[in-house]
One Martini backbone bead per residue (centre of mass of N, CA, C, O) as a GRO file, in nm:
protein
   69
    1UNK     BB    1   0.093   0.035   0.027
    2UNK     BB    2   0.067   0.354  -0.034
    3UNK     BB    3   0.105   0.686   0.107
    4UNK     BB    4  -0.150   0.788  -0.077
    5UNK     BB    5  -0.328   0.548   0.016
    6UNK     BB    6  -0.343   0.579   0.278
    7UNK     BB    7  -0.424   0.855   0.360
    8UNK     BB    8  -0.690   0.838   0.207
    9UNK     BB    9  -0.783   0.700   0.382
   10UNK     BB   10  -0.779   0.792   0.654
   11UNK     BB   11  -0.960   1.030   0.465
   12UNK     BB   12  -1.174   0.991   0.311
   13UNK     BB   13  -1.050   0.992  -0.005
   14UNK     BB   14  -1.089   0.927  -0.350
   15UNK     BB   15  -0.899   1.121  -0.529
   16UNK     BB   16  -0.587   1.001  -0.681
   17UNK     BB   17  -0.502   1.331  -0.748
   18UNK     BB   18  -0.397   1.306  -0.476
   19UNK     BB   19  -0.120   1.434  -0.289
   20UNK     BB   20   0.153   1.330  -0.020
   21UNK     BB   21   0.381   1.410   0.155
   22UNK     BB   22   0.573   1.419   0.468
   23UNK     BB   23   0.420   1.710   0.528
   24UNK     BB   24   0.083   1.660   0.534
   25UNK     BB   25   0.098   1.740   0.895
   26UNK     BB   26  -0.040   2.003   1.078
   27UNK     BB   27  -0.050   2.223   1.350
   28UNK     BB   28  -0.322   2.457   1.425
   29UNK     BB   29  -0.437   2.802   1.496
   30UNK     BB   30  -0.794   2.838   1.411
   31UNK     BB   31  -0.980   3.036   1.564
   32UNK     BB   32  -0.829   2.956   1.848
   33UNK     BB   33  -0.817   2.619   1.724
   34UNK     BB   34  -0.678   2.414   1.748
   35UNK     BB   35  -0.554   2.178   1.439
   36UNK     BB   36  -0.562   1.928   1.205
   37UNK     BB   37  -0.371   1.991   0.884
   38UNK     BB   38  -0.394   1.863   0.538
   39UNK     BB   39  -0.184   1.850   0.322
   40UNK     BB   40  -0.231   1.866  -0.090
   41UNK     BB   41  -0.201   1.745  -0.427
   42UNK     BB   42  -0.361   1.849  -0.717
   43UNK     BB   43  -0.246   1.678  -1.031
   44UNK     BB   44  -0.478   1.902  -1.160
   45UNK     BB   45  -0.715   2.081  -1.372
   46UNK     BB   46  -1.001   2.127  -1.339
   47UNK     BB   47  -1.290   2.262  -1.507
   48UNK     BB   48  -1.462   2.274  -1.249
   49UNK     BB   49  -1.633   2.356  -0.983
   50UNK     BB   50  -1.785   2.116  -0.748
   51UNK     BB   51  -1.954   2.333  -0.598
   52UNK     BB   52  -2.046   2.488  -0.814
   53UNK     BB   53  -1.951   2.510  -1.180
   54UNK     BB   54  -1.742   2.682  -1.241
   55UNK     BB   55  -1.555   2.772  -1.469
   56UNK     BB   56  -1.246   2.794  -1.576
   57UNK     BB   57  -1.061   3.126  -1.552
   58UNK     BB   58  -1.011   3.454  -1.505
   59UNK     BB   59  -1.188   3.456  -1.234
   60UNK     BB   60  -0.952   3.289  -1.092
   61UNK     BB   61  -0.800   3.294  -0.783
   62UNK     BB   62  -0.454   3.270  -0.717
   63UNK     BB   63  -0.334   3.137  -0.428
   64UNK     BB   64  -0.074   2.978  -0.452
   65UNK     BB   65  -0.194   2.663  -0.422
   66UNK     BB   66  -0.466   2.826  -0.400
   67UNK     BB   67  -0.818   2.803  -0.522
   68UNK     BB   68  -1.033   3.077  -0.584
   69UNK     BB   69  -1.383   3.186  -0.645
   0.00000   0.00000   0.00000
């Protein structure tokens, strides 16, 4: 069993397209609460976004690895 493959078990992700470094998990204090945060890539570039539907365009604004609508 490869390492992207146990990690997406247990966060029960299906997409094969996720992988996860070795440095994949951090603890984070957002918005005052402890938390482990999960870091992981995206080896494609989606057509549209799978919450909305909007189209990637040049409307897709891109801050460092994290693309937000």
């Amino acid at each position: 069993m490869s390492h992207h493959h146990s990690i997406r078990n247990l966060l029960n992700i299906k997409d094969k397209n996720i992988t996860f470094d070795e440095n994949f998990c951090s603890t984070e204090t957002i918005k005052k609460v402890k938390a482990k945060v999960f870091h992981g890539t995206l080896t494609y570039q989606p057509k549209a976004c799978y919450a909305c539907g909007h189209v990637f365009d040049d409307q897709i604004i891109k801050h460092g690895l994290n693309v937000s609508h």
